[in-house]
C-alpha positions in Angstrom: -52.7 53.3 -30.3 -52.7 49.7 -31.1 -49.9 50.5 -33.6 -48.0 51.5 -30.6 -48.7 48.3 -28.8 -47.8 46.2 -31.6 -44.3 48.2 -32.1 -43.6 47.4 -28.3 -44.9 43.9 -28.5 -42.2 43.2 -31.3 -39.6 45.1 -29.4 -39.5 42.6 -26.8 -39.5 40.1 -29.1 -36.2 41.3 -30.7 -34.8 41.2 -27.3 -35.5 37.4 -26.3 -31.7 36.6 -28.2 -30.6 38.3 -25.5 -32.8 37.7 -22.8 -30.4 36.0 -20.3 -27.9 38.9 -20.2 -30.4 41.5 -20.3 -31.8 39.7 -17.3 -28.7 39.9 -15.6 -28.0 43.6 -16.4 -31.1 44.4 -15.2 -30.8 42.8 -12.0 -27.5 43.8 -11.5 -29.1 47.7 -11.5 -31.9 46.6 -9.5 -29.6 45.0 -6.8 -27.2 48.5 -6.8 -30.4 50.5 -6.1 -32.2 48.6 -3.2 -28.3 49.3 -1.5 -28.7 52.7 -1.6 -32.6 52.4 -0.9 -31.2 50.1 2.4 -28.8 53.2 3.3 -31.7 55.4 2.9 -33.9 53.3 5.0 -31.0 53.2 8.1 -29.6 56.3 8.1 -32.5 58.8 6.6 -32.2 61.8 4.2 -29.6 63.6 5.7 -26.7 61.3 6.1 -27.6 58.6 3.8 -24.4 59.6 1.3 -22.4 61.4 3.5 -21.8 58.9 6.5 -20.5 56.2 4.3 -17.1 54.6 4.1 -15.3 56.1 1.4 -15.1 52.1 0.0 -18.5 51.7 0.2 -18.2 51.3 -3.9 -16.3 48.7 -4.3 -18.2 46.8 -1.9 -21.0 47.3 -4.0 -19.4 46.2 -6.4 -18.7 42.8 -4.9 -22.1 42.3 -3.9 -23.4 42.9 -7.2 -20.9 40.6 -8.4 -21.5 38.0 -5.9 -25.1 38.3 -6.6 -24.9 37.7 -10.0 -22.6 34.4 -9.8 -25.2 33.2 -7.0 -27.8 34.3 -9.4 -26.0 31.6 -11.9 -26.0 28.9 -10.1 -29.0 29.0 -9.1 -30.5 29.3 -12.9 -32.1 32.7 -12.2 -31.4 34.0 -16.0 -32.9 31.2 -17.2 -36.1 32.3 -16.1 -38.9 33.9 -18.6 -40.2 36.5 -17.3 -43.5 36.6 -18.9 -44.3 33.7 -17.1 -42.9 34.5 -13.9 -44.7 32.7 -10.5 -44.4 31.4 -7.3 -41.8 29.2 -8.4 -39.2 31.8 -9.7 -40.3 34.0 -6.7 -39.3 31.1 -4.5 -35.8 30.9 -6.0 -35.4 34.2 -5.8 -35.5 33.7 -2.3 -33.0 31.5 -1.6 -30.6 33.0 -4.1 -30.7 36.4 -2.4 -30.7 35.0 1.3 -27.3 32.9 0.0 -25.6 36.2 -1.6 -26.8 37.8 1.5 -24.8 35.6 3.7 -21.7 35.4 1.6 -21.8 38.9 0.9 -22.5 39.6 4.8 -19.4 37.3 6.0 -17.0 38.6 3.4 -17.7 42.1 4.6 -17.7 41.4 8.2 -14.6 39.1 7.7 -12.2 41.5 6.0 -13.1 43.7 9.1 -14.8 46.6 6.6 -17.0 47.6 9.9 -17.9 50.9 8.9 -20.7 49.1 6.9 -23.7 49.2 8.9 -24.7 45.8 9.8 -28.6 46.4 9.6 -27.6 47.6 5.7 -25.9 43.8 5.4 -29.1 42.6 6.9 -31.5 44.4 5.1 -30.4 44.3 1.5 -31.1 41.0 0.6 -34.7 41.6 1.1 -35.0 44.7 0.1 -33.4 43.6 -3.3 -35.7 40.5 -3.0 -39.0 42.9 -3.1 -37.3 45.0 -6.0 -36.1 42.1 -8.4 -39.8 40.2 -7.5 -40.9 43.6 -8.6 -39.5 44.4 -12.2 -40.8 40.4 -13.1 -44.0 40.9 -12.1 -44.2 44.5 -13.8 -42.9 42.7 -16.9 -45.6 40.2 -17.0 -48.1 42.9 -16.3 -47.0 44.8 -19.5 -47.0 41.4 -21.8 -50.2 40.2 -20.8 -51.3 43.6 -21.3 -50.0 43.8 -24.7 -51.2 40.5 -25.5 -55.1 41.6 -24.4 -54.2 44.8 -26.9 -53.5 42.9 -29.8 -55.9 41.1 -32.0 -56.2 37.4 -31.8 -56.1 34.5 -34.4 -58.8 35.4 -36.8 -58.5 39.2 -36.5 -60.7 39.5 -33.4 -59.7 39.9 -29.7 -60.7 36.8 -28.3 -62.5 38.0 -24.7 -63.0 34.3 -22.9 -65.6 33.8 -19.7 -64.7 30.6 -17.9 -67.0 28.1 -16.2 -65.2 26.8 -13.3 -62.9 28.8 -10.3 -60.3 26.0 -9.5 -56.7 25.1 -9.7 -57.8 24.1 -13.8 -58.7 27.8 -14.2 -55.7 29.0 -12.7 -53.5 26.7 -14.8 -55.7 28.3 -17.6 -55.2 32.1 -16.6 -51.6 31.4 -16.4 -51.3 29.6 -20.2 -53.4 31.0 -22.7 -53.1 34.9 -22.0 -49.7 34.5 -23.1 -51.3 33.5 -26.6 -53.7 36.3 -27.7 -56.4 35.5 -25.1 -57.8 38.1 -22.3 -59.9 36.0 -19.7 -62.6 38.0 -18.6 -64.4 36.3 -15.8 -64.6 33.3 -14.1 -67.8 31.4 -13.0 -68.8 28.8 -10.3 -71.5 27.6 -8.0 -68.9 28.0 -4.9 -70.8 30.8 -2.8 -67.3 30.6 -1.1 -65.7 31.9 -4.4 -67.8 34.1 -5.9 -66.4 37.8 -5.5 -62.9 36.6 -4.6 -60.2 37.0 -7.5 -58.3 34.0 -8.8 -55.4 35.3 -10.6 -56.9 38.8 -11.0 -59.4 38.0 -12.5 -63.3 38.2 -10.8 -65.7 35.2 -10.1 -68.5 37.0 -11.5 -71.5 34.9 -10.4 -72.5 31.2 -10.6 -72.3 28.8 -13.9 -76.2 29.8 -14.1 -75.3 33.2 -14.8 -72.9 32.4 -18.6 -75.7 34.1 -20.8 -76.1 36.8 -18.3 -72.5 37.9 -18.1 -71.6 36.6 -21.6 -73.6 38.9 -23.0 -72.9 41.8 -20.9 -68.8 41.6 -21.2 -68.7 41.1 -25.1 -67.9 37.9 -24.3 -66.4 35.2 -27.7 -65.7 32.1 -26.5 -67.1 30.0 -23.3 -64.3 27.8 -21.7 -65.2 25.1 -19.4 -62.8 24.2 -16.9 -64.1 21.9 -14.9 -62.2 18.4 -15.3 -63.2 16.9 -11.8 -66.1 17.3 -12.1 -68.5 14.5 -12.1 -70.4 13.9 -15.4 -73.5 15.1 -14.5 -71.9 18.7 -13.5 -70.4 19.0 -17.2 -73.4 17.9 -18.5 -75.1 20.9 -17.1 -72.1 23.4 -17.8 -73.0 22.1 -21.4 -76.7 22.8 -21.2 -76.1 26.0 -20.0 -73.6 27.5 -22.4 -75.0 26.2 -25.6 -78.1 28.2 -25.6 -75.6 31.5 -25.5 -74.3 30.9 -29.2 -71.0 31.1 -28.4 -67.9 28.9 -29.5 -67.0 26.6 -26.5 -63.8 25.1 -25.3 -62.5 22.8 -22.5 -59.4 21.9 -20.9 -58.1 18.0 -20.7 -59.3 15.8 -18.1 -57.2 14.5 -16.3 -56.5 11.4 -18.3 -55.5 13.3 -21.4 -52.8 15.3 -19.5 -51.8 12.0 -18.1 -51.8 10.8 -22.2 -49.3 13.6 -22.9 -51.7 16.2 -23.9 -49.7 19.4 -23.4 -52.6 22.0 -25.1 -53.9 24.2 -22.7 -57.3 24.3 -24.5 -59.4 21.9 -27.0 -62.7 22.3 -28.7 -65.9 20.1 -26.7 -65.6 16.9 -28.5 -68.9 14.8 -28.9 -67.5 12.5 -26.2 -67.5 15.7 -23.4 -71.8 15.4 -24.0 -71.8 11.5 -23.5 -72.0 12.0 -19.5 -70.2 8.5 -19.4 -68.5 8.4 -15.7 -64.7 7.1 -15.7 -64.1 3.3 -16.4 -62.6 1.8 -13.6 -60.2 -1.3 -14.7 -58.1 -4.0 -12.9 -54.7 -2.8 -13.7 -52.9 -5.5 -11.8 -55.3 -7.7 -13.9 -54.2 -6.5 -17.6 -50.6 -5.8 -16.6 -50.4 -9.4 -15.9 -51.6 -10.7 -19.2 -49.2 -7.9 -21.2 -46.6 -7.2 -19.1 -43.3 -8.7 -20.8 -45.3 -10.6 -23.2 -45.5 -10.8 -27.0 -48.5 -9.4 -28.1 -49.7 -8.8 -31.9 -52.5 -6.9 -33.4 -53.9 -7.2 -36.7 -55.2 -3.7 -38.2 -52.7 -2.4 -36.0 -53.1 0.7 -38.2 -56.8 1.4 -38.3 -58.8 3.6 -35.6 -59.5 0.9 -33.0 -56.2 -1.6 -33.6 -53.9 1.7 -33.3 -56.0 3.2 -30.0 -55.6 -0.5 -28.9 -51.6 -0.4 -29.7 -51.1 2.7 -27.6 -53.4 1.2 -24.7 -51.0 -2.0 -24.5 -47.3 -0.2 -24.7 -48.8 1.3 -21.2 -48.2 -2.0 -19.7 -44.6 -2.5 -21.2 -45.4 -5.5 -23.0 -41.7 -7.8 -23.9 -42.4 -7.0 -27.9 -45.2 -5.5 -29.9 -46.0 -6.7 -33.3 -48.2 -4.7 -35.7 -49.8 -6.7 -38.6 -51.0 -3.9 -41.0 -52.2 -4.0 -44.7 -52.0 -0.1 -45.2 -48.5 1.1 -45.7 -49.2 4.7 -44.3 -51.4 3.8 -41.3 -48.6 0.7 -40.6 -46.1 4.0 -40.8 -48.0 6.5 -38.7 -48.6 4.1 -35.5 -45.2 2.7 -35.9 -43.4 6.4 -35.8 -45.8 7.5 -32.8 -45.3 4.3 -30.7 -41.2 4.4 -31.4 -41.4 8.2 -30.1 -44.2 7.8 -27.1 -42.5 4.5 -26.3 -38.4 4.2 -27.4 -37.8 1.3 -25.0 -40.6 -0.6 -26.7 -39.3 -3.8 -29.2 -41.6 -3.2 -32.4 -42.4 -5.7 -35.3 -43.8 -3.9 -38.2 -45.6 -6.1 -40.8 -47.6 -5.2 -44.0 -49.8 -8.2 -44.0 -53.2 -9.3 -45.1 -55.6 -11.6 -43.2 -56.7 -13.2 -46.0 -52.9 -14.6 -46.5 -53.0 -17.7 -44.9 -49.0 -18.1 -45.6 -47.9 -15.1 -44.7 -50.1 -15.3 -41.2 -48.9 -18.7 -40.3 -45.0 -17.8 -41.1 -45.9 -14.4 -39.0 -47.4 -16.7 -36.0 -44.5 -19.1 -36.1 -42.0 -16.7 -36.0 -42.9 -14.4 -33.4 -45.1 -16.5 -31.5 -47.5 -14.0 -30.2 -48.6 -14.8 -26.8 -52.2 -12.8 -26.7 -53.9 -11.7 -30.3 -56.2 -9.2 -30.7 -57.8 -8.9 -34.0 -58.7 -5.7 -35.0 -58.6 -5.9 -38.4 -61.9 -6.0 -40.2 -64.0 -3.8 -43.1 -66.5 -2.0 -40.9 -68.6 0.4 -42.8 -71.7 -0.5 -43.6 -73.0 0.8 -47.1 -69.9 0.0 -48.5 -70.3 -3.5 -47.7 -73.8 -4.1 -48.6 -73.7 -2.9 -52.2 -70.1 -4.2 -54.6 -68.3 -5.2 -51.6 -69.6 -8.4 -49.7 -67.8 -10.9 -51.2 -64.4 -8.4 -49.6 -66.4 -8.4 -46.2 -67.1 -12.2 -46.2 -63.6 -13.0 -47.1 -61.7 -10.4 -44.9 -64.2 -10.4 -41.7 -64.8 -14.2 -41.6 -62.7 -15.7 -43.3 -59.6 -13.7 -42.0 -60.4 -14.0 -38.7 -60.7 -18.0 -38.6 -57.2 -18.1 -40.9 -56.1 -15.9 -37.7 -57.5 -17.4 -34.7 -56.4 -20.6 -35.9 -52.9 -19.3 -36.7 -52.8 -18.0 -33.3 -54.0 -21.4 -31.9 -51.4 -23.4 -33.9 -48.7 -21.1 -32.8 -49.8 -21.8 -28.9 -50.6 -18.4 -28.2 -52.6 -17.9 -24.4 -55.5 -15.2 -26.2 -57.1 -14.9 -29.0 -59.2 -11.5 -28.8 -61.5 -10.8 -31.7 -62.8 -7.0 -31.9 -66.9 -7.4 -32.8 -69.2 -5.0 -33.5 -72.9 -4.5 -31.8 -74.4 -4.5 -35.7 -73.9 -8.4 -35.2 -76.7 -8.8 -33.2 -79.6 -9.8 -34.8 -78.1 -8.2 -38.5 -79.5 -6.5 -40.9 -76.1 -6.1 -43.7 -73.7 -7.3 -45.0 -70.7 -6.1 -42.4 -72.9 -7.5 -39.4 -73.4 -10.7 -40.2 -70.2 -11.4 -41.3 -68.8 -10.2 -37.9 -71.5 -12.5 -36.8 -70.2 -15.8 -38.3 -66.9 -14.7 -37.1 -67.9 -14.4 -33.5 -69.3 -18.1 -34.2 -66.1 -19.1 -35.9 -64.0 -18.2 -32.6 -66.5 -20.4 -31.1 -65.9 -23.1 -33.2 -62.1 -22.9 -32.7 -62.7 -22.5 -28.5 -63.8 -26.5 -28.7 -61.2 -27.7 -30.6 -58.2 -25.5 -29.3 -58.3 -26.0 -25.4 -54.9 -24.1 -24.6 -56.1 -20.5 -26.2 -58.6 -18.7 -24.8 -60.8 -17.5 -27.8 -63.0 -14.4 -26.8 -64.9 -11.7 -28.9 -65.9 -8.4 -27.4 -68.7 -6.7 -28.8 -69.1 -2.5 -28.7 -71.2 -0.3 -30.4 -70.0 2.8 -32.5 -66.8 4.3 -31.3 -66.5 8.3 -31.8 -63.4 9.0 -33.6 -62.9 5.7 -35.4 -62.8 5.5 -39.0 -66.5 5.9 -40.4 -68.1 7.5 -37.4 -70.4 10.6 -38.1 -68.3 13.1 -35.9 -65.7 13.8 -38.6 -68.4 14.3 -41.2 -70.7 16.6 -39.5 -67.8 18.8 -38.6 -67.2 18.9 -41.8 -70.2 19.5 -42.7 -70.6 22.2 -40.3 -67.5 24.1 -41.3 -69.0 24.4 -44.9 -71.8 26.1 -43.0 -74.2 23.0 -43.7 -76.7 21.1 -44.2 -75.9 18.6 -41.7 -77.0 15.4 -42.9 -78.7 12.7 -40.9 -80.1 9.5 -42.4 -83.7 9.6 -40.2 -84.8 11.7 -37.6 -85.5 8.5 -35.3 -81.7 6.8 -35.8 -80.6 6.1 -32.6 -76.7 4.6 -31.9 -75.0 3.7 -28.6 -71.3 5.4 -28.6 -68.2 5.3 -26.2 -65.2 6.7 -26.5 -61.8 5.5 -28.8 -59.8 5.4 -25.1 -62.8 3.9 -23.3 -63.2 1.3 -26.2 -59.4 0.2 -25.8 -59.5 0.0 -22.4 -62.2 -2.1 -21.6 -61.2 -4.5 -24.7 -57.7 -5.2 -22.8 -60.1 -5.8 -19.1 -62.0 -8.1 -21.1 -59.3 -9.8 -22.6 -57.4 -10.3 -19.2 -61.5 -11.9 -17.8 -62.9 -13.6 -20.5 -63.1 -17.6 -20.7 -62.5 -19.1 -23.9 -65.8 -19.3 -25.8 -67.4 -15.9 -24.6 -69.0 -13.1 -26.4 -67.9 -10.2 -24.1 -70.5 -7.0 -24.3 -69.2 -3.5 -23.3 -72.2 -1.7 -21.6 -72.6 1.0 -24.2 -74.7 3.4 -21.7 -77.8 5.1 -23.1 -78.3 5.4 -26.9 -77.7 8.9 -28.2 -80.5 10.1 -30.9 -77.8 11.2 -34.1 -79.8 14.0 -34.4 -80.1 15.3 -31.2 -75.6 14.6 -31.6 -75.7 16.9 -34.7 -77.7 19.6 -33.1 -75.4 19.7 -30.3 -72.5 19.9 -32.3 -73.8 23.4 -34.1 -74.8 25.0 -30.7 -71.3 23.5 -29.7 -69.5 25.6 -32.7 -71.6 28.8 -32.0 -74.1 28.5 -34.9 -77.4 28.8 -34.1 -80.7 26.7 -35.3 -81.3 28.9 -38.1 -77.9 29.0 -39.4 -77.1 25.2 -40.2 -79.9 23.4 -41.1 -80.1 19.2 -40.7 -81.2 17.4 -44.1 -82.5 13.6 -43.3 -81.4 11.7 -46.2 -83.2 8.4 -45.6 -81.6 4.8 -44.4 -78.6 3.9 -46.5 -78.5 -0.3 -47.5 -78.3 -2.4 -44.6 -78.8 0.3 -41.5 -81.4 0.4 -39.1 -83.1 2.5 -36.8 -81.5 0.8 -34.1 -78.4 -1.3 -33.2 -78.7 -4.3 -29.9 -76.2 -5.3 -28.1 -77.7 -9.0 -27.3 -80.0 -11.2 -29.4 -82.5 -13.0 -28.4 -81.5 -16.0 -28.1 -78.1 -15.0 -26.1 -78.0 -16.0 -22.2 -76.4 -13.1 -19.8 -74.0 -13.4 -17.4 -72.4 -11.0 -14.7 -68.3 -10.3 -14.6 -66.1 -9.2 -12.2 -65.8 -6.0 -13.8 -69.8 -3.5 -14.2 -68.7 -2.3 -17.6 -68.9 -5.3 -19.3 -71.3 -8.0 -19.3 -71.2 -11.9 -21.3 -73.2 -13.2 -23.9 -73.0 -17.0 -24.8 -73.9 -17.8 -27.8 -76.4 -20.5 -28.5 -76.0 -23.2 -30.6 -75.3 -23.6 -34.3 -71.6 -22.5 -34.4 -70.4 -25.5 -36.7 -72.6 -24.1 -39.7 -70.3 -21.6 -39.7 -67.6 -24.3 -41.1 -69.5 -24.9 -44.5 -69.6 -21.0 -45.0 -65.9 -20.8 -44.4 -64.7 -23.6 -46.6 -67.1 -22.1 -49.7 -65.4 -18.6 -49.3 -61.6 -20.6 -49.1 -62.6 -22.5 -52.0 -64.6 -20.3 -54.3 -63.1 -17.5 -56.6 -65.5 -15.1 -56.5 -68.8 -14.7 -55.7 -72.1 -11.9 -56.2 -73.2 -9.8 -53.3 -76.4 -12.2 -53.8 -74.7 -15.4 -53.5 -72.8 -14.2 -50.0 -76.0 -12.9 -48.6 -77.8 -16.4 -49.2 -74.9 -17.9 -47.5 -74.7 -15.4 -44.8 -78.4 -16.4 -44.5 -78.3 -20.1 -44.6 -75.5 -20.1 -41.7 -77.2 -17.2 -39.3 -80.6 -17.8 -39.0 -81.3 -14.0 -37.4 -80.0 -12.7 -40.1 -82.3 -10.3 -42.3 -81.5 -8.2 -45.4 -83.2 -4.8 -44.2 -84.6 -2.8 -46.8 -82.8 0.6 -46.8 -83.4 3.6 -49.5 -80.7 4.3 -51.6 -77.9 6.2 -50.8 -78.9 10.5 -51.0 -82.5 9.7 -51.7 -83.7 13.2 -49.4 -86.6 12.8 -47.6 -87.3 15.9 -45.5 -84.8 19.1 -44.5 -85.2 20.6 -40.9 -83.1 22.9 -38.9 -80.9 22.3 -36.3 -83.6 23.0 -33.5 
């Protein structure tokens, strides 16, 4: 039988070529019958062929004719059928009441009244009711096709959604056309439950997903619930994951307004944060970027590229990207020209650490706001080999920069910190730390930029974060590896990130250490167990192995030291931090790594040391020391 469905399936197929002139044959028949099924209607069994006008066929005729040139015009052929709606219904409408007028007036024109005039009247809707017919008929036999043959992966995929609104209507609509069969819906609307959206049943409230999942051979959760606040997805989440299953969502509403065009996604780790939306002053940003020159160094990487797509929005006068990496310099470049054509871009392969090259760069396009995105981030790599590359590219690069930016008399100055500065423990930190303190520095002696640093924690989806690795990790079926059970990390999103660097750039006083409010910190662990239940593995199927604390991490990151004073902004997402004192040390450090050629990871943490007195070399085990295994409970 499925053999059968499949042959049918691909006979369609063969006909799409074709489509538009099968369409209009096929309304051309449609239109002939409801004439005589209007005759049959007015004049009953008996008479409805013998009391016509012996030219009653070449009117028909005509009418089909006219029909079909109205039918034109009005782009009815170009309409897929398989995805008919209210839209083509509505067309429909019109084109038939139009062909029913001409067609009427003609008749009644060339005096041809032996033609019933309740037969004009009638046939336009009667032909409405017939050609609104076949279309929906057709999409009842594709989608039924499509439920008969097997999905991606050889199985039927059977999906129960959690949420009964316009999203899950959009939904119903979209993905049955691809292999998908949507078995139920699910909300807490008592107003809703019972009722049929699309055809298909609200089955029960969200509190009932294991209930029916399990009853309806359900293989895939979908949530569709993008309004909702993020408390209510927090609880759709906490209420599928115990079912096992594979879940999905659909974008929010700020990913369709991004250009997202799936209809589905996996849950991302940022759907479990429960952040609610940022609100920004648009007005605010758009006046600092709008028809301005703007540059930004690691215009590639994760954060400056997120940060490149955040500014086109506000159709800055010229764009420069300063980039070391020749492929990630080619991949933003290629997606801004197609996202944003109109936009002027400057592509630059470029190194910080090239005070030449960044001065010439400055001079020539004269960058009115900086942000300075460029930095090596990751901390192991930093600690052990690298620090002398950290010192010199962190620090040093971003004084050769801010002061480049300064010289060139550009307004901002924006330098993208890290929450591992506080209070440091490696290598990476502190040397974002003596570049905050740098900027500082530079804030006294340059009074016409504004120098600020904004300070985040980790950002899921940059470059190093753990998503990418544990979803690899869980792919390979496990382990899942976690440094310590007790790690704990604040996260936002790569969008959220962006955003709330360009409010704090358009509020921030020249000296400030601006602090993004991170939320609550997320336990790794309790993130990686989430993620299995998330992918439809259970706890016994993908275990968690804690490796122990790699050189330089902690249990914990800050986002203010000690010795930092607060202060409220205009804007609840982000708060300031002033530094206190001791910023021109920070001048000796940077003329020793101008001067000196090379120096041992030892020798830059003594320096790093002599200029920040908070800073502390923690004591981390070695890289894949294992300490303890544990599943994913």
């Amino acid at each position: 039988m499925k053999a059968f469905w499949i042959a049918l399936e691909r006979l369609l197929a063969r006909m799409r070529p074709h489509r538009q002139w099968f369409a209009l044959l096929v309304d051309a028949v449609v239109i002939a019958l409801a004439w005589n099924a209007t005759y049959l209607f007015r004049l009953g069994f008996e008479r409805w062929t013998t009391a016509r006008p012996d030219y009653d066929g070449w009117v028909l005729l005509a009418l089909v004719g006219l029909y079909l040139i109205v039918f034109v015009a009005f782009g009815i052929p170009r309409c897929i059928w398989r995805f008919s709606g209210f839209g083509d219904i509505q067309r429909l409408l019109f084109a038939c009441v139009v062909a029913g007028v001409l067609g009427a007036a003609a008749v009644m024109g060339l005096g041809l009244t032996k033609v019933p005039r309740a037969v004009l009247a009638l046939h336009p809707f009667i032909s409405l009711m017939g050609l609104t017919l076949v279309r929906i008929g057709y999409r009842m036999l594709y989608e039924h096709l499509r439920s008969r043959i097997v999905g991606d992966g050889g199985e039927i995929r059977r999906a129960l959604v959690l949420g009964a609104g316009s999203a899950a209507r959009r939904l119903i609509a979209g993905i049955q056309h691809d292999g998908w069969l949507v078995v139920g819906l699910l909300d807490d609307d008592p107003g809703k439950q019972g009722a049929r959206i699309s055809g298909v049943p609200v089955l029960g409230p969200l509190s009932a997903v294991a209930e029916q999942a399990g009853r309806l051979g359900i293989t895939h959760l979908v949530i569709a619930m993008p309004g909702a606040s993020p408390a209510q997805r927090r609880r759709a989440v906490d209420l599928v994951l115990p079912t096992r299953l594979p879940v999905m969502t659909v974008p929010s509403a700020r990913e369709l307004q991004e250009g997202m065009r799936q209809q589905l996604r996996d849950m991302e780790p940022e759907d479990l944060l429960g952040r609610a939306p940022v609100q920004l002053d648009e007005a605010g940003i758009g006046e600092v970027l709008a028809g301005r020159t703007v540059l930004v160094t690691g215009a590639g990487g994760s954060i400056g590229s997120e940060l490149c797509r955040q500014i086109a929005r506000y159709q800055p006068a010229r764009l420069v990207l300063y980039e070391l990496g020749e492929y990630n310099l080619y991949r933003i470049e290629q997606e801004l020209g197609e996202s944003f054509p109109a936009l002027e871009l400057v592509r630059l392969i470029g190194d910080v650490r090239d005070e030449a090259h960044l001065r010439a760069t400055f001079m020539r396009w004269r960058p009115e706001v900086v942000f300075h995105a460029a930095a090596y981030k990751h901390v192991p790599l930093m600690e052990r080999d690298n620090a002398w590359a950290a010192l010199r590219n962190n620090t040093l690069g971003t004084w050769l920069a801010a002061r480049a930016a300064a010289e060139c008399g550009a307004k901002r100055f924006v330098l993208i910190s890290t929450d591992k500065a506080v209070n440091p423990t490696n290598v990476m930190g502190a040397t974002k730390r003596a570049a905050e303190m740098a900027i500082v520095t530079l804030a006294g002696r340059y009074p016409g930029t504004r120098f600020i640093a904004v300070r985040f924690g980790n950002v899921l989806g940059s470059s190093g974060s753990v998503i990418p690795k544990f979803k690899e990790q869980i792919g390979r079926g496990g382990p899942v590896t976690v440094t310590h059970p007790d790690i704990i990390r604040y996260f936002m999103t790569l969008s959220e990130a962006a955003r709330l660097v360009l409010q704090a750039a358009a509020i921030g006083q020249s000296g400030q250490v601006l602090v993004l409010d991170m939320g609550e910190p997320v336990r790794i662990v309790d993130l990686a167990r989430e993620m299995i239940r998330l992918a439809g593995h259970g706890p016994d199927e993908i275990a968690i192995a804690f490796t122990g604390l790699r050189p330089g991490e902690k249990l914990y990151e800050e986002l203010l030291a000690d010795a930092d004073a607060t202060l409220p902004t205009t804007v609840p997402s982000i708060h300031l931090a002033r530094l206190a004192g001791g910023t021109e040390q920070v001048l000796g450090l940077l003329d020793w790594a101008a001067a000196a050629p090379l120096a041992s990871d030892a020798e830059v943490q003594c320096r790093l040391a002599a200029t920040i007195p908070e800073y502390r070399e923690a004591a981390g085990s070695a890289p894949g020391d294992k300490v303890s295994q544990s599943p994913a409970r």
